[in-house]
Structure formats: C-alpha cells, structure tokens
C-alpha positions in Angstrom: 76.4 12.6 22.6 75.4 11.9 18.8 77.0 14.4 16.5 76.9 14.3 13.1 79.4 15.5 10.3 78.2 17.9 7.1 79.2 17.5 3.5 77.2 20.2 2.1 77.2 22.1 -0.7 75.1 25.6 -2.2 71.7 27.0 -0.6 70.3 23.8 0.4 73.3 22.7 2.2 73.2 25.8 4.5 69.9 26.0 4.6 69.6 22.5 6.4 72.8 23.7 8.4 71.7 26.7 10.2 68.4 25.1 11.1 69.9 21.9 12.6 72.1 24.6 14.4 69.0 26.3 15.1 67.1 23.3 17.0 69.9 21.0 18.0 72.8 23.3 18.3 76.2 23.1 17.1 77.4 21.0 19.7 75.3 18.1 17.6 78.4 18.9 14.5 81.3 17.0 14.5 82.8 19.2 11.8 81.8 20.3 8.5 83.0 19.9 4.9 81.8 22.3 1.6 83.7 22.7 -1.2 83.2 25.6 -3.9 81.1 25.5 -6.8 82.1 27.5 -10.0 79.2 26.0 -12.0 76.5 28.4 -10.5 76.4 32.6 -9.5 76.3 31.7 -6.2 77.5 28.8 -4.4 77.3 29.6 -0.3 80.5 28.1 0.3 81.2 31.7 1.9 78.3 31.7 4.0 78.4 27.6 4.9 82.0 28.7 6.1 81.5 31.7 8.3 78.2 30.0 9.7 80.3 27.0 11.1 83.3 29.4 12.2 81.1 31.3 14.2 79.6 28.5 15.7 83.1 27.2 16.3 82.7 24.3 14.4 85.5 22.5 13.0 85.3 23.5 9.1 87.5 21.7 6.0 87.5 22.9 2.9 86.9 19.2 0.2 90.4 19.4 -1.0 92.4 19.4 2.2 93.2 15.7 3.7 90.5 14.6 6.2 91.1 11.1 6.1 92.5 11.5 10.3 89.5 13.0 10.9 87.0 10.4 9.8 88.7 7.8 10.7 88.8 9.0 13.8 84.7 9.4 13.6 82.0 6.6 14.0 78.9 8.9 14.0 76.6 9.5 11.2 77.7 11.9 7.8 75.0 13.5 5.9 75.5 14.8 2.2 73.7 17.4 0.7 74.4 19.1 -2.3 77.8 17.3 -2.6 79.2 16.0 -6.0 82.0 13.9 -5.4 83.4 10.9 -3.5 83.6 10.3 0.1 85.9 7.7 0.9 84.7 6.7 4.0 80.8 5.4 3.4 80.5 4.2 6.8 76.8 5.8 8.2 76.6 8.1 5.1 73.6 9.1 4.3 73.6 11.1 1.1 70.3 13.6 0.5 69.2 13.5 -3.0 67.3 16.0 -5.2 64.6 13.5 -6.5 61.9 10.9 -6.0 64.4 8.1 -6.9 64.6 5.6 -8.5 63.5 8.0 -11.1 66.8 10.6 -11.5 69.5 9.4 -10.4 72.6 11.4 -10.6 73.4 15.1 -11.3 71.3 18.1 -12.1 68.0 16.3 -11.2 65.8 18.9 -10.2 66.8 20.9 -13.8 65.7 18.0 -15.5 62.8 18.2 -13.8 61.9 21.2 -15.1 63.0 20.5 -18.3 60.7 17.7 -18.8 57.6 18.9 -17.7 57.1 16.5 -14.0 54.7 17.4 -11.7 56.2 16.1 -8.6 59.3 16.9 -7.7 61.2 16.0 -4.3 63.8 14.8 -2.1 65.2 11.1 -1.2 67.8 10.2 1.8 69.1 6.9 1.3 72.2 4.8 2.0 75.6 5.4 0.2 76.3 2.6 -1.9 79.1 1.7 -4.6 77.0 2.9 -7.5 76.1 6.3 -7.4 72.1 7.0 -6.0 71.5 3.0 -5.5 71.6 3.0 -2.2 68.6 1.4 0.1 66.1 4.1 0.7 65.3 5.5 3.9 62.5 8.4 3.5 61.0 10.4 0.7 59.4 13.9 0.6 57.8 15.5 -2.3 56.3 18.8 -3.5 53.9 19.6 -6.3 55.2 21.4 -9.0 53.3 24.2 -11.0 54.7 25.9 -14.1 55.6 28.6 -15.0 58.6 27.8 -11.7 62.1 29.0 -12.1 64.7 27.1 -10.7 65.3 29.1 -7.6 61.6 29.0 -6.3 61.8 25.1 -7.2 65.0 25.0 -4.5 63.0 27.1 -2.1 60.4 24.0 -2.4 63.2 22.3 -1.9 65.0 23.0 1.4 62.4 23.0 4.0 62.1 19.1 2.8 65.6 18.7 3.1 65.8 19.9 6.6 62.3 17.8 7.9 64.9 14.7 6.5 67.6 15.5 8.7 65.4 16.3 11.6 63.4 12.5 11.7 66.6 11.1 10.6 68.4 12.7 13.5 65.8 12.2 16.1 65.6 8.7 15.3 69.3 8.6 15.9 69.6 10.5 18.5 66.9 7.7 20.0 68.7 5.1 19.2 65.8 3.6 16.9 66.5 1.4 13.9 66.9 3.6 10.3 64.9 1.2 8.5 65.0 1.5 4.5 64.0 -0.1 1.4 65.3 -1.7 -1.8 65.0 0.7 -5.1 63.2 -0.8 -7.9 65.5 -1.1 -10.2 62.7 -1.4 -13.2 61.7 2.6 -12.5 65.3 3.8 -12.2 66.2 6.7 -14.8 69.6 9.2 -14.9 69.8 12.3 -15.5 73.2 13.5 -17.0 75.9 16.5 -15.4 75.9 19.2 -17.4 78.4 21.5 -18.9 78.7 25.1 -21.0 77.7 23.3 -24.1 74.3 21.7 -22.1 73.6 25.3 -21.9 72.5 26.4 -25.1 69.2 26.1 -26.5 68.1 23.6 -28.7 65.7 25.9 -31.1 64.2 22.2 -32.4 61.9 22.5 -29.0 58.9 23.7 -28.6 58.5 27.3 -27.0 56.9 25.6 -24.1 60.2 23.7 -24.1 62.5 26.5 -24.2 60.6 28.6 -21.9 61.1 25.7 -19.1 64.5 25.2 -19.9 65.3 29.2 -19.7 63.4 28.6 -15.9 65.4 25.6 -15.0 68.8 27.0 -15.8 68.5 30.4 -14.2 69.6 31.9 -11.4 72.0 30.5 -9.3 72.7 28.4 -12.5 74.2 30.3 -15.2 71.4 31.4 -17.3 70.4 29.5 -20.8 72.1 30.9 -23.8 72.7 31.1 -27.8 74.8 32.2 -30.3 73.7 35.7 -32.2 76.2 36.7 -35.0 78.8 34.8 -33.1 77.7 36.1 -29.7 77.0 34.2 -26.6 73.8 35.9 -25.5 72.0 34.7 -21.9 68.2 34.2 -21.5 66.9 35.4 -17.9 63.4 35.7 -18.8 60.9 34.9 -21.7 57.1 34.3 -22.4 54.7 32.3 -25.1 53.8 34.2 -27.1 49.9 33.7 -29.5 51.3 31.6 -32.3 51.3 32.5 -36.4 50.9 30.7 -39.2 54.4 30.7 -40.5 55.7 30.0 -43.6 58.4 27.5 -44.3 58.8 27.2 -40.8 61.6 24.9 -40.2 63.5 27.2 -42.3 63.1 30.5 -40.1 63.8 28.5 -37.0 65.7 31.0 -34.3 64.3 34.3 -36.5 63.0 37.3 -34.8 59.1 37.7 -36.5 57.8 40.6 -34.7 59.3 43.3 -31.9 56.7 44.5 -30.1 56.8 46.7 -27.5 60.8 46.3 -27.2 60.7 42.8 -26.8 61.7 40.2 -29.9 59.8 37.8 -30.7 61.3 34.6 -31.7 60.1 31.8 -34.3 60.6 28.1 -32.3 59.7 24.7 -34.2 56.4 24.7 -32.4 55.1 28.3 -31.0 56.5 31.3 -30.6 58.7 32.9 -27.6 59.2 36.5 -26.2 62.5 37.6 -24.6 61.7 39.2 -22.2 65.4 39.9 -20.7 68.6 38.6 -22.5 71.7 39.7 -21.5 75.5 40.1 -23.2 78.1 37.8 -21.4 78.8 40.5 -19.0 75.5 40.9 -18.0 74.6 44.3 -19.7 70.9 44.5 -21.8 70.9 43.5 -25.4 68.4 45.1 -27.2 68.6 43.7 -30.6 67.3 44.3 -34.3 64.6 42.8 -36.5 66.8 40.8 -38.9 67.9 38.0 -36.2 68.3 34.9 -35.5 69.7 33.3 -32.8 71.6 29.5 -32.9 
C-alpha cells in the first residue's frame, strides 16, 4: 500500500492532515514529524500531535533522531509548513506558500500582503539543493481582496493545500507519472525570514502601507508593533483615516493629530491611520494621550 510521511508545521499543516485522514485514512501515514513554532500565538504542534496519537500514527517530534526511520522508508514525504532541513530528499515534495518563482523562501504569504499582490497561492514542487528551486509540479491560486488579515489569507490558504496533496496522492496511489516543470529563473524573487526587529513599523510608509502590514502580521503572528516613550506597544487593528493638510509633515511623522471618539489618530508620511486596538506587551488596552508619538 502507498503511505506517505508528514513534515508539517502550524494550521495548514493539520489542516491538510486531518483531511487526508478524513478521505484516505491513517493507514495511508507512515508516521508524522512537526516541530514547535515560538514565532507565532499559536502553532498546532499540540493539536498535529494528539490528532496523529489518536489515529495511532507513529509521531516524532523534529529534534529527536529519525534518520532509522527514513532510511528505512521509500514512499513519498510531503512538507508543509516546515522550516528546516530534511536530510533525506528522496520523493520529497515540499508545499510552498506562493506562486513561485515569485517568493521563494520564508514568510511569503506576509509579504504578500505587505506589498499589495493580488494573487496569492500555493506551489508543490520537488526538493532541490537550493531552497524553493525545485521542478514544479502543480499550482493553485486564490484572489486576494484587501482589507485581508493574515488569518483569513491562511484560511484561503488550506483548502488549496489539501486539493495538492489529494491529485498528488491519487496520482501516486495510481501509479501515474508526477510530471513537473522547470522554474524560470528570470521571474524568481525571495522574500526574507523575519525576526522581532522585522516587526516594528516603518512610519516612512504610507497608511495604506501600515494598515496591510498591521493585517499581515496579526494573529497567529505576533502582532506589528512600536516604540511609545520607550514602550513596545502591539497593533491588532487600525483604519485610513480622511487625510489633512499637515504642516511640516515629515517632521510630525508617528504624532497623534486628533482622538476622536477614543481612537488616536496617527500622522504617517502619506495619510493618516486610526488605532483601532493597540495593546501593552501583555496584551491589556492602551488607551493613550494626545501628545504622542509612536517610533
């Protein structure tokens, strides 16, 4: 019988699991491997875990020593979600959050957002040496509509994950050819791994700008953020606001101009934002005062 084995990683990761469970059952898993991910609020390690106990499917955590165990296998290994090496790249497909060659790398549907694209979507290829080169074997995409936050955009997300993994599987399963292409290397662009400091607004943006970057960053990510009189302070949730006429501007850059109806209102280099919801590191309210100005 075809199995296949599971490195998979946050929502989209289980999301793909329980349904392959769901259609092909868990006699069609060879084992599974997840790892956890501190970066974000929530990671589903927990939930990828349990789900593959209860089914009684062999489950390894990413740091314990599985190199028996894949030697050992010679079906198929799909990656989703997963961030680091596998040793072993024989029949690895790795499932990747873009229309590549555009993207390559880490954090690609966040830079998505960031930059304003209208298409998002999903690419399984071939493993290869050099990270998201591999030959490409199908493509889904989605439509994307702002204002999106970054947790509606995964939503998009997973159901074109798991329609992947089914063709692929099928196709396996009947013993077809996976046929695939060569990426053209003219169209290929990377987008970068973030860290703390990636998360702090860069109040040289336009408010359109900021407002997609407080979408893309949100929840399960940990939020976008400044600095207010030395203060981390977290974004959740903010608005254009009608622009002014401002004076100087490039000098009042990050001020509060107006609080109106509770909620500041915040000078930007081009337009004006509202904050709608920003929170204190441990997550309570701010509610702030007219002379501001967040860096």
């Amino acid at each position: 019988m075809n199995k296949l084995a599971f490195y998979i990683m946050n929502s989209k990761g289980f999301y793909v699991l329980k349904n392959f469970i769901d259609k092909f059952g868990s006699s069609s898993v060879a084992y599974v491997v997840s790892g956890e991910d501190k970066n974000i609020q929530k990671d589903f390690f927990k939930e990828i875990k349990e789900l593959a106990t209860k089914e009684k499917i062999k489950f390894f955590n990413r740091f314990e020593d599985i190199t028996p165990i894949e030697k050992g296998f010679s079906g198929y290994k799909f990656a989703i979600g997963w961030r680091w090496l596998i040793k072993d790249e024989r029949n690895l497909i790795v499932f990747h959050d873009s229309l590549l060659p555009k993207y390559r790398g880490f954090a690609p549907l966040v830079n998505y957002l960031i930059n304003n694209e209208n298409l998002g979507g999903v690419t399984a290829l071939f493993a290869s040496s050099e990270y998201d080169k591999g030959n490409i074997i199908a493509q889904k995409s989605f439509e994307i509509n702002y204002p999106i936050k970054i947790n509606e955009a995964i939503q998009k997300t997973e159901p074109l994950y798991f329609e992947l993994v089914d063709e692929i599987f099928t196709n396996i399963k009947n013993s077809n050819e996976l046929k695939s292409i060569k990426q053209n290397e003219s169209k290929a662009t990377y987008s970068l791994w973030l860290n703390n400091e990636d998360y702090f607004i860069d109040w040289s943006w336009s408010a359109e700008k900021i407002k997609r970057f407080v979408d893309a960053v949100g929840y399960p990510y940990d939020n976008a953020k400044a600095y207010l009189n030395s203060e981390v302070v977290k974004f959740l949730d903010v608005e254009i606001v009608e622009d002014k006429v401002v004076e100087d501007r490039e000098r009042h850059i990050g001020k509060v101009i107006f609080i109106k109806d509770g909620m500041p209102i915040v000078v930007c280099n081009d337009g004006l934002i509202g904050l709608r919801d920003i929170r204190d590191e441990n997550d309570n309210e701010m509610f702030i005062n007219f002379r501001s100005r967040f860096k």
